[in-house]
C-alpha positions as CSV (number, residue, x, y, z in Angstrom):
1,X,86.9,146.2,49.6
2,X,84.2,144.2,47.0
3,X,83.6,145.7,43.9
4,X,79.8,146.1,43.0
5,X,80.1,143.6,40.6
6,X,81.8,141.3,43.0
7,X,79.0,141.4,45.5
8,X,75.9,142.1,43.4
9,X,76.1,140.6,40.1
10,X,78.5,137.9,40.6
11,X,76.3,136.2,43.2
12,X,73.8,135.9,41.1
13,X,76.0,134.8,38.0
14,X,77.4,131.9,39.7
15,X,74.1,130.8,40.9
16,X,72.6,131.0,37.5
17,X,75.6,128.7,35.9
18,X,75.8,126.7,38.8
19,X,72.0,125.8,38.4
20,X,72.7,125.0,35.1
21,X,70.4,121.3,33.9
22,X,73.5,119.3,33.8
23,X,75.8,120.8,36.6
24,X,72.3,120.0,38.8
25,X,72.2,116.7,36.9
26,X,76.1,116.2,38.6
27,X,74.9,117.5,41.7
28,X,72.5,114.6,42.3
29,X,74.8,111.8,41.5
30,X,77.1,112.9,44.7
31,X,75.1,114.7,47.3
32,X,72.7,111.9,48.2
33,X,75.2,109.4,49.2
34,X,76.0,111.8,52.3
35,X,75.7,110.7,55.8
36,X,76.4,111.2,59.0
37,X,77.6,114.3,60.2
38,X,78.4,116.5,57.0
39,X,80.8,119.2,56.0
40,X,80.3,121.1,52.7
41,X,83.3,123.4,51.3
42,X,82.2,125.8,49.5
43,X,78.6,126.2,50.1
44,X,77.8,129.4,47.7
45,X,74.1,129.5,47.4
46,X,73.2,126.3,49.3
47,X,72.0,124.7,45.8
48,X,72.9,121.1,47.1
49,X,70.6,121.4,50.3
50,X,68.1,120.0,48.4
51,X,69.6,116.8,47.5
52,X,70.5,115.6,50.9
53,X,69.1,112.6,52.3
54,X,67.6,114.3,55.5
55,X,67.2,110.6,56.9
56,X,71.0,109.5,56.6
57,X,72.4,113.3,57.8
58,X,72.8,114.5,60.9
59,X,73.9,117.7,60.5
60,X,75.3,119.5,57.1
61,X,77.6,122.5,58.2
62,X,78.5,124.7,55.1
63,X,81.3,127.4,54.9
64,X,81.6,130.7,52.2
65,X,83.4,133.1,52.4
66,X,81.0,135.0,50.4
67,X,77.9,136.9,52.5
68,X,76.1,137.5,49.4
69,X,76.6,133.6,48.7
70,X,76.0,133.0,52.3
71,X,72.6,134.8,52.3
72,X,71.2,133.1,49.2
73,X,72.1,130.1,50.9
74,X,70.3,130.6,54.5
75,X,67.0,130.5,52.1
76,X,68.1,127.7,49.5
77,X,65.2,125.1,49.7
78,X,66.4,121.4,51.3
79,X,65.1,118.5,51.9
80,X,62.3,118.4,54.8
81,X,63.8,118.1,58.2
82,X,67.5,118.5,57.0
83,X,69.2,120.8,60.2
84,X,71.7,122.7,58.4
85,X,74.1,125.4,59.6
86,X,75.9,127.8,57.4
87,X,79.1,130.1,58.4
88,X,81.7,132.4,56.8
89,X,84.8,130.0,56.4
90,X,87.8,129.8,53.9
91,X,88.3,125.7,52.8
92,X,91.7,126.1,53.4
93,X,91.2,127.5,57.1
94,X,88.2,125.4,58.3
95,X,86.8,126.5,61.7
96,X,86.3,123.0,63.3
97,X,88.3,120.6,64.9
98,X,90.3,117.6,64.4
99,X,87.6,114.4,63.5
100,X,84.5,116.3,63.1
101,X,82.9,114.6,60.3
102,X,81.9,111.8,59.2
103,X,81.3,113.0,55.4
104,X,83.3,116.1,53.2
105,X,80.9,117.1,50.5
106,X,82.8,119.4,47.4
107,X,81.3,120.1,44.5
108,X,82.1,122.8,42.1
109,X,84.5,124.4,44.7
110,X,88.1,123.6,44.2
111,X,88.0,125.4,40.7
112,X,87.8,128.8,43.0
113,X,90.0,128.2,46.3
114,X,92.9,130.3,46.6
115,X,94.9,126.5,47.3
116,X,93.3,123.5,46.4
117,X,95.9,121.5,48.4
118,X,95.3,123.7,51.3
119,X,92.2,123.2,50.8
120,X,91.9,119.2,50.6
121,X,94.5,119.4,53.5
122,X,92.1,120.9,55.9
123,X,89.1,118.8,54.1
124,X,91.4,115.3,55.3
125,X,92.3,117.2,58.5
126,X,88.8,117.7,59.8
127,X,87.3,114.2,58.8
128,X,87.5,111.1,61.2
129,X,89.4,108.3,60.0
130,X,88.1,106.0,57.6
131,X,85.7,109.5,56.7
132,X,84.5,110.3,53.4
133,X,85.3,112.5,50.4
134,X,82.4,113.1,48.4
135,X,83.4,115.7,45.1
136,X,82.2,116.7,41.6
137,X,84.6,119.3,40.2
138,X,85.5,120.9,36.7
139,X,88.4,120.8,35.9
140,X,91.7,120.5,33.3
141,X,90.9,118.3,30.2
142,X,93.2,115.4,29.3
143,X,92.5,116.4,25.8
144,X,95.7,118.2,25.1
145,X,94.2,120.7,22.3
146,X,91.3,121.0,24.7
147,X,93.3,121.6,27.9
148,X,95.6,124.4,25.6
149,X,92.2,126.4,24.6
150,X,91.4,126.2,28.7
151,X,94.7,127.8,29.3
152,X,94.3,130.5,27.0
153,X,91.0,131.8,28.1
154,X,91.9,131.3,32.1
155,X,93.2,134.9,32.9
156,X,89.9,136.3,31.5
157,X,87.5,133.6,32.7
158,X,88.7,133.9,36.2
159,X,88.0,138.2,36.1
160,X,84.8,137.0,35.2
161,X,83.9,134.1,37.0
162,X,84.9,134.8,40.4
163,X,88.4,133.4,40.1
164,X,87.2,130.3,38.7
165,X,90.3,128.7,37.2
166,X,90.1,125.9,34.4
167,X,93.5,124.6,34.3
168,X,93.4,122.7,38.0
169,X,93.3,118.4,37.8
170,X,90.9,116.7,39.9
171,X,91.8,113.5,40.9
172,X,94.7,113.7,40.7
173,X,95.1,116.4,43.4
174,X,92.9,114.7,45.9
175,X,95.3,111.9,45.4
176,X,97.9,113.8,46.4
177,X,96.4,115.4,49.3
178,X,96.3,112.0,50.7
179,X,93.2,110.7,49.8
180,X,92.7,107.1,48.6
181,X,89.6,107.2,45.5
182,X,87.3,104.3,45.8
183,X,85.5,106.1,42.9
184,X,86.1,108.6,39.8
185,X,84.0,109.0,36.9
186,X,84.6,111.6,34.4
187,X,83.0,113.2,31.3
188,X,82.0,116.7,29.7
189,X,79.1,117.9,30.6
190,X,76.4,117.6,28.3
191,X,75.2,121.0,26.8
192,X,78.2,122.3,28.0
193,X,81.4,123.9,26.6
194,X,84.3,121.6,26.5
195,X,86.9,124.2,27.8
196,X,84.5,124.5,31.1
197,X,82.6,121.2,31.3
198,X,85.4,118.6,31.9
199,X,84.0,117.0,35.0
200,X,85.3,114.5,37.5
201,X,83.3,113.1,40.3
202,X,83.2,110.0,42.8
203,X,84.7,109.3,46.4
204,X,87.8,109.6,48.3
205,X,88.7,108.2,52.1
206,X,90.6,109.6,54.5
């Protein structure tokens, strides 16, 4: 059973840091280049529905395991015309078959997953061939004195943040989940903390 701060405050919390200027800012360099039929890990409070490109997406289908998330997300504004349907779903037990999408979008996500290569697994599973990866993620800094500091303050930030972790490399797990990156930028995030705004984004194939 939830905790009352688990299912009342922490919704909110996340959506507050997650709508943060330059996380939004990170949001828009990835979600537009969707298309196709679409798959979005992690959905949480449907803040990327607004950034899709209603006229190259057929469909986005978005999974939570959150109800609170799940809820917030049902009346998220999108863009005009964009058909969107939203489930309860773990990323690393995805509800849909072999080849079902054109387009994986992650962002923000992979920090919380119980396994991110469970997660990616199933994300490469349920993509057609040739499908793509699209993902923004915070993650471990290669700044050693940085990336020290992030392990310290892990165990508490994860009590607090919804079992966020800090600590987890980007690329280089989607590499090893299989993927082959046609793209990765990185940089911290502006405004931002350097022990929680080491980001990573870009594009992966199947």
């Amino acid at each position: 059973m939830t905790s009352f701060y688990d299912r009342h405050i922490m919704p909110r919390l996340i959506g507050c840091a997650c709508g943060a200027k330059p996380i939004t800012y990170q949001r828009r360099k990835v979600v537009p280049k969707a298309a196709g039929k679409v798959l979005e890990l992690g959905i949480g409070g449907g803040m990327n529905l607004i950034h899709y490109d209603a006229a190259q997406v057929t469909s986005v289908s978005g999974v939570d395991p959150s109800a609170e998330l799940r809820a917030i997300a049902e009346k998220a504004p999108r863009a005009e015309g964009l058909k969107v349907g939203i489930q309860d779903g773990r990323a690393e037990a995805l509800p849909y078959p072999d080849a079902s999408f054109d387009c994986v979008v992650c962002t923000f996500t992979l920090c919380s997953v119980a396994s991110p290569p469970a997660a990616l697994a199933e994300a490469k599973r349920v993509l057609k061939p040739g499908g793509r990866f699209l993902f923004c993620e915070h993650g471990l800094s290669p700044d050693p004195k940085v990336a020290n500091w992030q392990g310290f303050i892990e165990p508490v930030w994860k009590r607090l943040a919804g079992g966020c972790h800090l600590t987890r490399p980007v690329g280089a797990s989607i590499t090893a989940a299989g993927f082959a990156l046609t793209e990765l930028n990185s940089m911290y995030l502006p405004s931002t903390p350097k022990s929680v705004g080491w980001n990573e984004w870009g594009e992966a194939r199947a």
